[in-house]
PyMOL Python script that loads the backbone (N, CA, C, O; Angstrom):
from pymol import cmd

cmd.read_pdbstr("""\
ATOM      1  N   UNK A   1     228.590   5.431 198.385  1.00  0.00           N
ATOM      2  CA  UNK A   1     228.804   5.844 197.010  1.00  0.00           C
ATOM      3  C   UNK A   1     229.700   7.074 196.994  1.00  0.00           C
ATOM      4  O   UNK A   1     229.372   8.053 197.663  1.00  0.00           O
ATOM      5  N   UNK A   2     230.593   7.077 196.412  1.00  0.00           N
ATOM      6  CA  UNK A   2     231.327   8.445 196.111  1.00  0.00           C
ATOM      7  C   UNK A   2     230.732   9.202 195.446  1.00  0.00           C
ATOM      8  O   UNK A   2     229.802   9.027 194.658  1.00  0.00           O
ATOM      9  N   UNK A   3     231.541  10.532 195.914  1.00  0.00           N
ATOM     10  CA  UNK A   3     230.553  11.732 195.389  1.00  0.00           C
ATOM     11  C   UNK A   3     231.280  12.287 193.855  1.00  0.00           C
ATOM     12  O   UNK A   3     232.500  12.434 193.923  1.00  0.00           O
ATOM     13  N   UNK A   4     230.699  12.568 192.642  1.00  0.00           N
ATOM     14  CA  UNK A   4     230.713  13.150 191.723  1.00  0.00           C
ATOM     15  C   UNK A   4     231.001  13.925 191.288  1.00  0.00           C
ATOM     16  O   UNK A   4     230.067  14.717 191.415  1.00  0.00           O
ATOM     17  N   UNK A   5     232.181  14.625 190.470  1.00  0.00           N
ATOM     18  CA  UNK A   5     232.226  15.568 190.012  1.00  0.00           C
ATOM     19  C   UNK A   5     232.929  15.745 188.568  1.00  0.00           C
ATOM     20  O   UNK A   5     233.210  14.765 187.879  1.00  0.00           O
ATOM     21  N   UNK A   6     233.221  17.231 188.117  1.00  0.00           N
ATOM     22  CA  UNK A   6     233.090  17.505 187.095  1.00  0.00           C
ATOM     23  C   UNK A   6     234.989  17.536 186.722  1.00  0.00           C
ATOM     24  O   UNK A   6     235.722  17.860 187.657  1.00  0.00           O
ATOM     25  N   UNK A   7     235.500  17.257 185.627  1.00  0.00           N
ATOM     26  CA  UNK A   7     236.446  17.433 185.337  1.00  0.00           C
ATOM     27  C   UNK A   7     236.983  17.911 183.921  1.00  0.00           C
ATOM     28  O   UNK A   7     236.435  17.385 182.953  1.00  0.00           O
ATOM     29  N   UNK A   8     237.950  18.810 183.684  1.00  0.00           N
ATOM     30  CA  UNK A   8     238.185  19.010 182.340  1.00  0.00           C
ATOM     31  C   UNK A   8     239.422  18.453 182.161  1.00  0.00           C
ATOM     32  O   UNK A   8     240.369  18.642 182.925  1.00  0.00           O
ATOM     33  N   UNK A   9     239.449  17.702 181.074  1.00  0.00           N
ATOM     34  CA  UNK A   9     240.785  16.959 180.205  1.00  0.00           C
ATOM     35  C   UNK A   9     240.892  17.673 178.673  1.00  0.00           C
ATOM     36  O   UNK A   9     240.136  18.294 177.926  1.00  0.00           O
ATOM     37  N   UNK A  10     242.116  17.263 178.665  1.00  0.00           N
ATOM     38  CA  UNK A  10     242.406  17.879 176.833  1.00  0.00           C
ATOM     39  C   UNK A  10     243.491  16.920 176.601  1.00  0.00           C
ATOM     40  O   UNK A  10     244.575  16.856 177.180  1.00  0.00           O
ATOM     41  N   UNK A  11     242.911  16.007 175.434  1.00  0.00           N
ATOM     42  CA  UNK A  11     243.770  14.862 175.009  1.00  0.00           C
ATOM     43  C   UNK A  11     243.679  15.349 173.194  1.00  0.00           C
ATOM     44  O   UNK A  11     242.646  15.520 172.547  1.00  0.00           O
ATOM     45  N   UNK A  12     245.098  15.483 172.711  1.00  0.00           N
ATOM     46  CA  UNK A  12     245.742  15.745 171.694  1.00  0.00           C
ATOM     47  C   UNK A  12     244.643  16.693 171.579  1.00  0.00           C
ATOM     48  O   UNK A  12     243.632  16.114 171.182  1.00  0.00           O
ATOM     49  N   UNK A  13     244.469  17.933 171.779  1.00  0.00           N
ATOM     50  CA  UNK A  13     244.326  18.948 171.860  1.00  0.00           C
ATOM     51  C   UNK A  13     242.408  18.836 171.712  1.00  0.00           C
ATOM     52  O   UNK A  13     241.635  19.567 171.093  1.00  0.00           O
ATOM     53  N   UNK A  14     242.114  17.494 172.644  1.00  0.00           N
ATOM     54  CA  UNK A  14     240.770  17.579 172.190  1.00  0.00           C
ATOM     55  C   UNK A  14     239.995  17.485 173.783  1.00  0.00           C
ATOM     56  O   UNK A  14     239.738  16.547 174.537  1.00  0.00           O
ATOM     57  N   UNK A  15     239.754  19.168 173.849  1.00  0.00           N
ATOM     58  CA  UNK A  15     238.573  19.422 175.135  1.00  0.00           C
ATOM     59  C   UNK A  15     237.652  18.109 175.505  1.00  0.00           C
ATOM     60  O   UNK A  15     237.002  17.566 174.612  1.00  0.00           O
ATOM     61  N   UNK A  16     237.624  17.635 176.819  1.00  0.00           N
ATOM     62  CA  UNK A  16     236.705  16.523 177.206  1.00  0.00           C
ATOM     63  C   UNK A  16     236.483  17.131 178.713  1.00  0.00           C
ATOM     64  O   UNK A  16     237.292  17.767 179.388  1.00  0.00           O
ATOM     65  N   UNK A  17     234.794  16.642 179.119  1.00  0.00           N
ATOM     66  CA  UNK A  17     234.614  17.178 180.466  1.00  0.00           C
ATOM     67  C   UNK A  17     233.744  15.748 180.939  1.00  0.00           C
ATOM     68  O   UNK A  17     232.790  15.027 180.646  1.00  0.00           O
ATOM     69  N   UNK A  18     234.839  15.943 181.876  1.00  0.00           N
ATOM     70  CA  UNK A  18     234.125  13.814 182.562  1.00  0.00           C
ATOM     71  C   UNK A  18     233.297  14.367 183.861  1.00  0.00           C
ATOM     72  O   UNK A  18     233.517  15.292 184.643  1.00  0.00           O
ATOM     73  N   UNK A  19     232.361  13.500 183.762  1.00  0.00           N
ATOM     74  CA  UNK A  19     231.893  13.454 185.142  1.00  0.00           C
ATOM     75  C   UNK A  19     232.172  11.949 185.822  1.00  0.00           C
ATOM     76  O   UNK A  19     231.751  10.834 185.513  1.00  0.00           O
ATOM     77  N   UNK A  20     233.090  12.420 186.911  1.00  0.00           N
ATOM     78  CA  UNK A  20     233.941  11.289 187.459  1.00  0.00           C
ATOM     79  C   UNK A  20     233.603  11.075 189.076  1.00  0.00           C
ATOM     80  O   UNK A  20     232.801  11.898 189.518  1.00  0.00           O
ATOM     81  N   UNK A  21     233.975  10.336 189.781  1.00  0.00           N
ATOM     82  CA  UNK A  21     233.833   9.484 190.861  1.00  0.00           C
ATOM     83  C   UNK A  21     235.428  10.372 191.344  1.00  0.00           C
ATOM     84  O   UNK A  21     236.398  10.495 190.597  1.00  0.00           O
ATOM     85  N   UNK A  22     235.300  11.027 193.121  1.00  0.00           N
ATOM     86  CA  UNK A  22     236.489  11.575 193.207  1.00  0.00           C
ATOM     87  C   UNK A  22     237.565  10.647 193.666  1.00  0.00           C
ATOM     88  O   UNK A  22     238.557  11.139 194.204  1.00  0.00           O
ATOM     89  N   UNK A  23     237.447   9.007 193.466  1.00  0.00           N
ATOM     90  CA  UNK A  23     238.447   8.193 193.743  1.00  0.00           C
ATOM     91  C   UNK A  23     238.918   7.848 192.174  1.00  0.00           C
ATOM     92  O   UNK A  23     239.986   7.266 191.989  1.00  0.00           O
ATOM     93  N   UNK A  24     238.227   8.165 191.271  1.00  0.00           N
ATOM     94  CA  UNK A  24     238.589   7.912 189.778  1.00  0.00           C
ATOM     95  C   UNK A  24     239.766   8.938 189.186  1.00  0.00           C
ATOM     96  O   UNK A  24     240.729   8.545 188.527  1.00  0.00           O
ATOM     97  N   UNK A  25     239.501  10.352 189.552  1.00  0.00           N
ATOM     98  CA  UNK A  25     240.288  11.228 189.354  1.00  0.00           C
ATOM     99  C   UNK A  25     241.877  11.411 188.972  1.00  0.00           C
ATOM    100  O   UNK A  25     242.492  11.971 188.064  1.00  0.00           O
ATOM    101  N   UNK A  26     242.216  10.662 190.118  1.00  0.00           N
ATOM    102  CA  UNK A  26     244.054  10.283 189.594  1.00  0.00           C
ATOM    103  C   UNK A  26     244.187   9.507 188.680  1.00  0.00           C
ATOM    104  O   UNK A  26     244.591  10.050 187.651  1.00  0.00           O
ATOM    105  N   UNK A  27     243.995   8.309 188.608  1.00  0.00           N
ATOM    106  CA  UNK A  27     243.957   7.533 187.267  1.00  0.00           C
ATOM    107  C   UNK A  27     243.484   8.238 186.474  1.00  0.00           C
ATOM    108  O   UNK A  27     244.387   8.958 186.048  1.00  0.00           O
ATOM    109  N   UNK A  28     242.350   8.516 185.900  1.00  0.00           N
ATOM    110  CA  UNK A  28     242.198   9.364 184.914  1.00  0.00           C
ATOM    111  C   UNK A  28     242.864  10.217 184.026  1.00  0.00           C
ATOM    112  O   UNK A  28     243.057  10.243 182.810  1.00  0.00           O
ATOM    113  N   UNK A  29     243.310  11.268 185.504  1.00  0.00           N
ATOM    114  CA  UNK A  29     244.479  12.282 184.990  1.00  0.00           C
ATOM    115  C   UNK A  29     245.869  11.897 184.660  1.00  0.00           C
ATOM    116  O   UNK A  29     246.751  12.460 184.011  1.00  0.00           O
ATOM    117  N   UNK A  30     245.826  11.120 185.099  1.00  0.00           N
ATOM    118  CA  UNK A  30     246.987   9.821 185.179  1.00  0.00           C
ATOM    119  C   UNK A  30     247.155   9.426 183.655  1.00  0.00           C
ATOM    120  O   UNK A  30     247.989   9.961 182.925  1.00  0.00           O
ATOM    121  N   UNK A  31     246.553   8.748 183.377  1.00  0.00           N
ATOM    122  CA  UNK A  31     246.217   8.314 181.715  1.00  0.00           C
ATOM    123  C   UNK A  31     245.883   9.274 180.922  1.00  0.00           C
ATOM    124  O   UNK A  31     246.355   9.141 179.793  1.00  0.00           O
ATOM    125  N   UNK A  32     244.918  10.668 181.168  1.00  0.00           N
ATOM    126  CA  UNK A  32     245.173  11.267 180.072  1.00  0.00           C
ATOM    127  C   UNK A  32     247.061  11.940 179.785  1.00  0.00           C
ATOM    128  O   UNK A  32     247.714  11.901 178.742  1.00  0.00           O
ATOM    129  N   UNK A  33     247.453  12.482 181.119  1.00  0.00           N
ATOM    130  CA  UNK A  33     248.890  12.340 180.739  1.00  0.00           C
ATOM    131  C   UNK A  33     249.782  11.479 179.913  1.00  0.00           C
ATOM    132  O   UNK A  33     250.831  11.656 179.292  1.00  0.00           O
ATOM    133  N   UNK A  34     249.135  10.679 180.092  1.00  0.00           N
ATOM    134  CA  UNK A  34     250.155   9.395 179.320  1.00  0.00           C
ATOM    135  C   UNK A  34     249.864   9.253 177.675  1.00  0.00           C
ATOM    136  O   UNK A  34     250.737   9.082 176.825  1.00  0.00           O
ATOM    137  N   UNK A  35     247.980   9.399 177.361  1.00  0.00           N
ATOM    138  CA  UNK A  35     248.147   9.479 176.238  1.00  0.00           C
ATOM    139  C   UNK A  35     248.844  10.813 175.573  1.00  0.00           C
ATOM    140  O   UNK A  35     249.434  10.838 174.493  1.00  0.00           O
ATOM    141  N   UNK A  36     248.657  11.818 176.392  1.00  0.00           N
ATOM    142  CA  UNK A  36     249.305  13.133 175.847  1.00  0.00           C
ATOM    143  C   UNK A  36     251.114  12.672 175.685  1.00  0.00           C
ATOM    144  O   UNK A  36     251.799  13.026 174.726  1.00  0.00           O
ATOM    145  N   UNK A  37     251.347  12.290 176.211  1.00  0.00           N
ATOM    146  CA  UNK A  37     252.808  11.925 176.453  1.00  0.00           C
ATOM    147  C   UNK A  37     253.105  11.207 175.038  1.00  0.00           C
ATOM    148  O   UNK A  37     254.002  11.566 174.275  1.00  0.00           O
ATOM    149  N   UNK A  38     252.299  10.239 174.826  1.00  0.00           N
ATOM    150  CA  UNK A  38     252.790   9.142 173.875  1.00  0.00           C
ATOM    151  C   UNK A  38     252.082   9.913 172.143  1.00  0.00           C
ATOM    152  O   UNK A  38     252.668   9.862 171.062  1.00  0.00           O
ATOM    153  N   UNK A  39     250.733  10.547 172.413  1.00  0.00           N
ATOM    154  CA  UNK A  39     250.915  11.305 171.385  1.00  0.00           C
ATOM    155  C   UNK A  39     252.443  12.437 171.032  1.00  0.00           C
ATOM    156  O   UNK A  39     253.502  12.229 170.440  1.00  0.00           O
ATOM    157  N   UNK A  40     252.130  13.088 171.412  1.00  0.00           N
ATOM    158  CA  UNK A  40     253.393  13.663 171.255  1.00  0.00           C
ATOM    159  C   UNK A  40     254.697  13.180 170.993  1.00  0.00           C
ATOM    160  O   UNK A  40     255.581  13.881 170.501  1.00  0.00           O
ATOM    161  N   UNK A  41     254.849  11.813 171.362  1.00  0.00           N
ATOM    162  CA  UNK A  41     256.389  11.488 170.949  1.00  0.00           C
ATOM    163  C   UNK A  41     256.003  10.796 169.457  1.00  0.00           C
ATOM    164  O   UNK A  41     256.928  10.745 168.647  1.00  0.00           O
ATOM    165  N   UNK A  42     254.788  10.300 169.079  1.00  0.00           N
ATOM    166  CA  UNK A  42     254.629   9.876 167.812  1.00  0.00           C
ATOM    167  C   UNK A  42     254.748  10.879 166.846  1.00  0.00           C
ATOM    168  O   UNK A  42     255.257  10.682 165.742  1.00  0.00           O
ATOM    169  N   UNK A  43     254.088  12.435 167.400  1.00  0.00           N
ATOM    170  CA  UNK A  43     253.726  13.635 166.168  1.00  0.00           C
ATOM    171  C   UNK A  43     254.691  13.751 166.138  1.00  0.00           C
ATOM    172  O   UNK A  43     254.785  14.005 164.938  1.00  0.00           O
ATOM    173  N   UNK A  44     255.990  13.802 166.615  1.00  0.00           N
ATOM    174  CA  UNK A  44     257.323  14.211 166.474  1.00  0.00           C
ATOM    175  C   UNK A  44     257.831  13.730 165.557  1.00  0.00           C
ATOM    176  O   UNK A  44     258.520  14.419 164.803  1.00  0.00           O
ATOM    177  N   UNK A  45     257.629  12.333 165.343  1.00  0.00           N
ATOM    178  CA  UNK A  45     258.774  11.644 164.445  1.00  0.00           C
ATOM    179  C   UNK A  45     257.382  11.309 163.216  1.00  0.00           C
ATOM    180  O   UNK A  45     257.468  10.207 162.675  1.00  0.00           O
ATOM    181  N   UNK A  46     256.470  11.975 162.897  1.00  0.00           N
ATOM    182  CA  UNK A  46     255.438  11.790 162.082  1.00  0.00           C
ATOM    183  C   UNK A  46     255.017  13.326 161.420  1.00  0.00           C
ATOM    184  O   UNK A  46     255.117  14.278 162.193  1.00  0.00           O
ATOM    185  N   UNK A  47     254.657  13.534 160.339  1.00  0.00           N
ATOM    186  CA  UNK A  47     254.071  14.432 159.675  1.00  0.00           C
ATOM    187  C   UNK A  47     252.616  14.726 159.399  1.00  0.00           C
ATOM    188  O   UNK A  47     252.106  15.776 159.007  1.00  0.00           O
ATOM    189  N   UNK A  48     251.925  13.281 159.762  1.00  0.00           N
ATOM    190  CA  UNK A  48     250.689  12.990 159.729  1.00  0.00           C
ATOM    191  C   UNK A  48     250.158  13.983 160.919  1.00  0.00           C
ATOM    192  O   UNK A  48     250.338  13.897 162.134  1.00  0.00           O
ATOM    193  N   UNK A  49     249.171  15.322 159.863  1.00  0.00           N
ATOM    194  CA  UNK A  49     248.524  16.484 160.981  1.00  0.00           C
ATOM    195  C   UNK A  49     247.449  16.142 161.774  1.00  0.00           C
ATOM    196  O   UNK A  49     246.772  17.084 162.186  1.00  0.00           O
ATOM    197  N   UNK A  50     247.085  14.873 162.131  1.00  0.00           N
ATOM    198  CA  UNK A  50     245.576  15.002 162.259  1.00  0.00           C
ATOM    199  C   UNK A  50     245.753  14.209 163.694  1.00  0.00           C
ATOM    200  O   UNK A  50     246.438  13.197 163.845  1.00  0.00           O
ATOM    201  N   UNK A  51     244.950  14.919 164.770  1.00  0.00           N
ATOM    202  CA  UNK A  51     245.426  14.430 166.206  1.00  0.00           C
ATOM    203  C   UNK A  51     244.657  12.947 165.900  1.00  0.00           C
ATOM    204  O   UNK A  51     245.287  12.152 166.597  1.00  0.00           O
ATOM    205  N   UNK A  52     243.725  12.295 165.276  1.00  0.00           N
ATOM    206  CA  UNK A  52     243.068  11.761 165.478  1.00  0.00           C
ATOM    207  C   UNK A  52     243.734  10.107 164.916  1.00  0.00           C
ATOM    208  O   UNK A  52     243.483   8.960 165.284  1.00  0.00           O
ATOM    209  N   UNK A  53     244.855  10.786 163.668  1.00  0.00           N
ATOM    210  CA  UNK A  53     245.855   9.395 163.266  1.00  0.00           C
ATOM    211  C   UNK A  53     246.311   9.122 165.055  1.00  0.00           C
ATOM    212  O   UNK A  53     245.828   8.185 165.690  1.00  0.00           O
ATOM    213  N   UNK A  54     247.264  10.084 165.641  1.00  0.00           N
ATOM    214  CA  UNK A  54     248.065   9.525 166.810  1.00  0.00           C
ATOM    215  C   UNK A  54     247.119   8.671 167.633  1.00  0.00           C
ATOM    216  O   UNK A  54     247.238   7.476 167.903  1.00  0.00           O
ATOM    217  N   UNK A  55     245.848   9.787 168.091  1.00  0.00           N
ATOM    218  CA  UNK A  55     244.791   9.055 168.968  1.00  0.00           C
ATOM    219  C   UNK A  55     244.230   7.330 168.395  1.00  0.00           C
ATOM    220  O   UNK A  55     244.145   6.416 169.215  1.00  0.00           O
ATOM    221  N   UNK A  56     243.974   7.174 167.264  1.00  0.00           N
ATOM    222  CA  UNK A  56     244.089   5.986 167.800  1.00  0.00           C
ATOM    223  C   UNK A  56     245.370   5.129 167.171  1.00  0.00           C
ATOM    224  O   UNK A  56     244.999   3.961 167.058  1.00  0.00           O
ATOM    225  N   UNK A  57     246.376   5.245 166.843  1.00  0.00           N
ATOM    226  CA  UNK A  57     247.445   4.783 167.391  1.00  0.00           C
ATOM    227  C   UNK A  57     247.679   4.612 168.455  1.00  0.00           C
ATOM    228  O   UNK A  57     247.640   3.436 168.816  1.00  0.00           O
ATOM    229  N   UNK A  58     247.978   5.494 169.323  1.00  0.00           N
ATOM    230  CA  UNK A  58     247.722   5.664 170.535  1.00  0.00           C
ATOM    231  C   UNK A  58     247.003   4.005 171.537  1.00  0.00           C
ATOM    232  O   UNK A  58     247.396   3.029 172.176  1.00  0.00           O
ATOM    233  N   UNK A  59     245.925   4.581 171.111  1.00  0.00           N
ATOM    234  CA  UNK A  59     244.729   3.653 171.264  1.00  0.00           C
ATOM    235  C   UNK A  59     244.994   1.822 171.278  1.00  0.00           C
ATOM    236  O   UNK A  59     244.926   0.911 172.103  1.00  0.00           O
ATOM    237  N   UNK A  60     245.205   1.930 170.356  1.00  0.00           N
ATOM    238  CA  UNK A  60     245.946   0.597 169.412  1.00  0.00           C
ATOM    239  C   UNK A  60     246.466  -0.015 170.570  1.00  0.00           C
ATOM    240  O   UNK A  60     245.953  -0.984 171.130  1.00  0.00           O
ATOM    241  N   UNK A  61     247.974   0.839 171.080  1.00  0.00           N
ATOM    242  CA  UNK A  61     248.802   0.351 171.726  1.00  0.00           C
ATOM    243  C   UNK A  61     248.350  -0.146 173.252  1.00  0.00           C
ATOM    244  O   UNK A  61     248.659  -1.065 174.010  1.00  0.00           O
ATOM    245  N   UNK A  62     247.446   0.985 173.262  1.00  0.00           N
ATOM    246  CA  UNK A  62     247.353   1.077 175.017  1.00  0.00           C
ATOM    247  C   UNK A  62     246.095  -0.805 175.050  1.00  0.00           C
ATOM    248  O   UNK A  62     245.870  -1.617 175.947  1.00  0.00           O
ATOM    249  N   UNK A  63     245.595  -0.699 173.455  1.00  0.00           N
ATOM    250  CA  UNK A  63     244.474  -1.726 174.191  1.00  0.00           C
ATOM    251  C   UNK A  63     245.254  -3.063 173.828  1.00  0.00           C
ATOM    252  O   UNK A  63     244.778  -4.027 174.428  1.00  0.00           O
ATOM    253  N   UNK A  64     246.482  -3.418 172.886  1.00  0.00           N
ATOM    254  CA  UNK A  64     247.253  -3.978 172.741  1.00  0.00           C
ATOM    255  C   UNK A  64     247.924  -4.768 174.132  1.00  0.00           C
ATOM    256  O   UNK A  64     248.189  -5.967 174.221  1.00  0.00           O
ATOM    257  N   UNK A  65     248.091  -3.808 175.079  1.00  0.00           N
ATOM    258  CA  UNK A  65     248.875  -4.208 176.101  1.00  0.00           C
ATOM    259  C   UNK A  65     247.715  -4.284 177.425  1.00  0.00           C
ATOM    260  O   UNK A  65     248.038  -4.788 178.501  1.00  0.00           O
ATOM    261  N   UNK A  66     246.484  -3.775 177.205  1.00  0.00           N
ATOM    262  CA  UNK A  66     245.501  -4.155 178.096  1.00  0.00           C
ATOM    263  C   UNK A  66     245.249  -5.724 178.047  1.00  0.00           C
ATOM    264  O   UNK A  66     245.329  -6.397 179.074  1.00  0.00           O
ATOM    265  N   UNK A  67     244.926  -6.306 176.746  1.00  0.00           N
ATOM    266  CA  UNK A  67     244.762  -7.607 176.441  1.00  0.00           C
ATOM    267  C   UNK A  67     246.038  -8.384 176.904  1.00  0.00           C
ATOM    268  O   UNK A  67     245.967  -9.382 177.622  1.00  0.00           O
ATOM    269  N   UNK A  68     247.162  -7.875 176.460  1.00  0.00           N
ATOM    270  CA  UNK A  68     247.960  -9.101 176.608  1.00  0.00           C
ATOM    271  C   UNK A  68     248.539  -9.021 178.337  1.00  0.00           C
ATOM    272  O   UNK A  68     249.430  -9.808 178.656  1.00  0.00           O
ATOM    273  N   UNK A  69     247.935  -7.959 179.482  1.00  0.00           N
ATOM    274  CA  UNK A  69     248.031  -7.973 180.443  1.00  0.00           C
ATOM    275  C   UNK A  69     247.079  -9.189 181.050  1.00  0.00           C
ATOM    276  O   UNK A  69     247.414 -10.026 181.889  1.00  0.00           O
ATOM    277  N   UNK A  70     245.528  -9.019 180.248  1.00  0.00           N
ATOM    278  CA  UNK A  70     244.456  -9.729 180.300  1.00  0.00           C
ATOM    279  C   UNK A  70     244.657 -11.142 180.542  1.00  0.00           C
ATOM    280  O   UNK A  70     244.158 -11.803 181.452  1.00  0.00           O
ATOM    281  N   UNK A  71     245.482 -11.553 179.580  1.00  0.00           N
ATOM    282  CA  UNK A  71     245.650 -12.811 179.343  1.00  0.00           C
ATOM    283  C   UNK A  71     246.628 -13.770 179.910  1.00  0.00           C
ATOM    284  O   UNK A  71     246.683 -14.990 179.756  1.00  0.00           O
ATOM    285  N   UNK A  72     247.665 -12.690 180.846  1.00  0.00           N
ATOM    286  CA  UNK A  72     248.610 -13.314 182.047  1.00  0.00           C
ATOM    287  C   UNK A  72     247.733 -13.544 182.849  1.00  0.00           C
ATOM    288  O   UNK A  72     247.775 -14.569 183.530  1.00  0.00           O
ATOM    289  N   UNK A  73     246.582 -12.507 182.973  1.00  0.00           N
ATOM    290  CA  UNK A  73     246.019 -12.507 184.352  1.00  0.00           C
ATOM    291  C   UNK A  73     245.065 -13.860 184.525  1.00  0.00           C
ATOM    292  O   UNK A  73     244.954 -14.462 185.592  1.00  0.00           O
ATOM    293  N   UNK A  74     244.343 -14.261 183.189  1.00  0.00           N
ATOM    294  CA  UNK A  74     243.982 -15.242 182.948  1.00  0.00           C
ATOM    295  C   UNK A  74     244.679 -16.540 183.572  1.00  0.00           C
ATOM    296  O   UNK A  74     244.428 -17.316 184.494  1.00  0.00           O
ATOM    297  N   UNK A  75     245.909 -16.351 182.388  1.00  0.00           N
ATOM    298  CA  UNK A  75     246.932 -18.176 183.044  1.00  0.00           C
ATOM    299  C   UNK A  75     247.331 -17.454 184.027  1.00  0.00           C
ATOM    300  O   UNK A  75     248.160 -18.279 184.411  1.00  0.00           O
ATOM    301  N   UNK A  76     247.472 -16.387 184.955  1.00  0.00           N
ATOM    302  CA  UNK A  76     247.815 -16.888 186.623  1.00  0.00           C
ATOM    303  C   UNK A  76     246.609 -17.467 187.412  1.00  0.00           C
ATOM    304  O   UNK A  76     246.432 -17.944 188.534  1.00  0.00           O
ATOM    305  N   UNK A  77     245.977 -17.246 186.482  1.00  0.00           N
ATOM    306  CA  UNK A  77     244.105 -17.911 187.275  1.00  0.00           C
ATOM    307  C   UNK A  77     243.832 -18.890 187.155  1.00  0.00           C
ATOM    308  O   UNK A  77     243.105 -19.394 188.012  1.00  0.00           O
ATOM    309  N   UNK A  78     244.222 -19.574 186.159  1.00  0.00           N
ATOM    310  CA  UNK A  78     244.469 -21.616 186.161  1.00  0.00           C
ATOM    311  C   UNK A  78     245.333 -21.830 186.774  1.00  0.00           C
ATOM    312  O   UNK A  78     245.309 -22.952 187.280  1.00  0.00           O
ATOM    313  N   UNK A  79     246.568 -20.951 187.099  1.00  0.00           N
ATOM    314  CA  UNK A  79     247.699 -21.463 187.644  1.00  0.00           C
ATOM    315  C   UNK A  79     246.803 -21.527 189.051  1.00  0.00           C
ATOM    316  O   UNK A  79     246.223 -22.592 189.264  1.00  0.00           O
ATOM    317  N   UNK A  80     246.704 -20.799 189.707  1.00  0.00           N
ATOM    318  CA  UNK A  80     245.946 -20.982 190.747  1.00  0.00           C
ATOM    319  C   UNK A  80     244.953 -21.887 191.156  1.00  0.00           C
ATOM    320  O   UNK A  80     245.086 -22.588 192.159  1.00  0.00           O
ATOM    321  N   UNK A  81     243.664 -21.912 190.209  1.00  0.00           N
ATOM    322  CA  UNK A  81     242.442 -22.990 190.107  1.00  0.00           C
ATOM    323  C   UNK A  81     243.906 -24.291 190.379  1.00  0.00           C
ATOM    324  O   UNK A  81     244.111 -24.604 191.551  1.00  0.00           O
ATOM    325  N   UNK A  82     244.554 -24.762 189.588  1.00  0.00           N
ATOM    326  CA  UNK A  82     245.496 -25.896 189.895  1.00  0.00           C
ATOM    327  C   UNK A  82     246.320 -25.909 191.254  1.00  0.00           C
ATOM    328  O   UNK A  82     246.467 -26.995 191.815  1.00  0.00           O
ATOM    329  N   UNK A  83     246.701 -25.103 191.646  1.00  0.00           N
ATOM    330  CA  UNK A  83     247.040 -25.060 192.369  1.00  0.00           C
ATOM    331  C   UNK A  83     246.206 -25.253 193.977  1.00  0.00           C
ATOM    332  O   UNK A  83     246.729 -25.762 194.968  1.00  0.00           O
ATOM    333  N   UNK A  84     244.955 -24.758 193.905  1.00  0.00           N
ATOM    334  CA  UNK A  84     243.775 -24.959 194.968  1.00  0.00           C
ATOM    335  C   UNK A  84     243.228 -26.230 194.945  1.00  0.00           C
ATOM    336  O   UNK A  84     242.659 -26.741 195.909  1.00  0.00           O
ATOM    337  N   UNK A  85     243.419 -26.851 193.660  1.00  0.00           N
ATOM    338  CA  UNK A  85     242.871 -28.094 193.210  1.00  0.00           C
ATOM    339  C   UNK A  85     244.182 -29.318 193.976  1.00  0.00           C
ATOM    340  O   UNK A  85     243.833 -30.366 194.519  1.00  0.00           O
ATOM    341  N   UNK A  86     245.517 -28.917 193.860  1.00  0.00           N
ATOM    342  CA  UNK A  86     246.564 -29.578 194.182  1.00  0.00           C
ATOM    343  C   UNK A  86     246.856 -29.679 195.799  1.00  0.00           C
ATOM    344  O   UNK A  86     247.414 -30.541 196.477  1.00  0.00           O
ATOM    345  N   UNK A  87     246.397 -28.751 196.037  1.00  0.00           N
ATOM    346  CA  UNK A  87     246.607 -28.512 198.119  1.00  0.00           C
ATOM    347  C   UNK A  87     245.543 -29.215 198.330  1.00  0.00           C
ATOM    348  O   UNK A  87     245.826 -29.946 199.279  1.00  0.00           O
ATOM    349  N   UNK A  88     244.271 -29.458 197.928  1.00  0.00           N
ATOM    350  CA  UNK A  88     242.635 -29.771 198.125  1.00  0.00           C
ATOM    351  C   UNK A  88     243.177 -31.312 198.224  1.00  0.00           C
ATOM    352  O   UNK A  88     242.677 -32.034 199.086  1.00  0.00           O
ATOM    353  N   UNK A  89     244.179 -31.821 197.366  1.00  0.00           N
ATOM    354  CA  UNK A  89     244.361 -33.828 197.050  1.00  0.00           C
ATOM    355  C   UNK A  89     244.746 -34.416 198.563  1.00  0.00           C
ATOM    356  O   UNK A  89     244.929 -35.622 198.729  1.00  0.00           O
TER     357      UNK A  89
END
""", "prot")
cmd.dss("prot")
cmd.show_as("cartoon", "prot")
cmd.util.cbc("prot")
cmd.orient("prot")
């Protein structure tokens, strides 16, 4: 089991303290960068004050493209099942 610890993040200016796994850590920090990144290029070209419009905008997008990653990963997985099924004849 990996060992545990404590971390501080600040996503659109909102203090968070994870208790994380120390192989989790880069990703993590990884992605909160990114939402900081992508907030910020939205507040720019937006007037809307409230970190919490970008965040889930933000949000939106990132789970937008989780799913439709989801769903390649899916049809490469029949492609396969067919394919195991086709070498098996």
């Amino acid at each position: 089991m990996s060992e545990k610890r404590n971390i501080n993040l600040t996503i659109a200016d909102i203090p968070l303290n994870l208790n994380i796994t120390a192989t989790d850590e880069e990703i993590i920090r990884k992605a909160a960068k990114e939402i900081n990144e992508r907030v910020l290029k939205y507040k720019s070209g937006n007037s809307e004050p409230e970190p919490f419009y970008f965040l889930a905008y933000v949000s939106l997008l990132h789970t937008i493209k989780m799913l439709q990653q989801e769903q390649k990963f899916n049809e490469i997985e029949q492609i396969n099942l067919k394919l195991d099924e086709f070498i098996k004849e």
